[in-house]
Residue, then its C-alpha position, 0 to 999 in steps of 0.5 A: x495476511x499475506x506470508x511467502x512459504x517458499x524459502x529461497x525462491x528468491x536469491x541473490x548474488x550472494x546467496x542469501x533469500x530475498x524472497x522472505x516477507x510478511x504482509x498484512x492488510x485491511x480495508x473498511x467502507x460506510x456506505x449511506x444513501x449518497x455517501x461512500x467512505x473507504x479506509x485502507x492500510x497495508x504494511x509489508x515487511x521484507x528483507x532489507x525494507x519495510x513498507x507501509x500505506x494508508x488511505x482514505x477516501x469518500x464519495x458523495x454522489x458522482x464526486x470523490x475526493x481521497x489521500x494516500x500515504x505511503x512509506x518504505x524504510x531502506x535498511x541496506x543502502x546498496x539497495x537504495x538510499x534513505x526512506x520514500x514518503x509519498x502524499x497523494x491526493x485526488x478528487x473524481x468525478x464519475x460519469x454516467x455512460x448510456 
C-alpha cells in the first residue's frame, strides 16, 4: 500500500490538494523447473480519477509470452475526458549473452 502523507503538497490553481491518493499492489510468481508464471495488479485512487492494472505473464525456457490490462476513470472532464482502457500483449525471447 502506498498513501501521500503529506496534505497539500500538491495544489492546484484553485486551491484544492490534488496530491491526495491511495495505491495498493500486489505481485505473485510460480516457478518450476523450466516455467516461470508472474501475476500482478495495482489500483490507485486519486483526486479526479481512479487507476487500475493487471498482468500475467509466463516463461517457458528462454520464450515468454504476457498480457496487460490497464484502466483509468476521469471524474473531472477538464482533466481529460472519458475512460482509457488499454490491452497489451507480448511475447519475448531471451538471449544468452557470453
Amino acid at each position: 500500500m502506498e498513501s501521500n502523507l503529506v496534505s497539500d503538497a500538491i495544489v492546484d490553481v484553485n486551491g484544492r490538494d490534488i496530491s491526495d491518493r491511495t495505491g495498493y499492489g500486489a505481485t505473485v510468481n510460480w516457478a518450476n523447473d523450466d516455467w516461470s508464471v508472474n501475476a500482478n495488479f495495482a489500483y490507485m485512487d486519486a483526486v479526479d480519477e481512479e487507476n487500475m492494472s493487471m498482468g500475467l505473464n509466463a516463461m517457458y525456457k528462454n520464450f515468454g509470452l504476457g498480457h496487460v490490462y490497464a484502466t483509468n476513470e476521469y471524474d473531472n472532464s477538464s482533466f481529460a475526458v472519458g475512460d482509457v482502457n488499454v490491452h497489451t500483449t507480448y511475447a519475448s525471447y531471451q538471449l544468452k549473452m557470453c
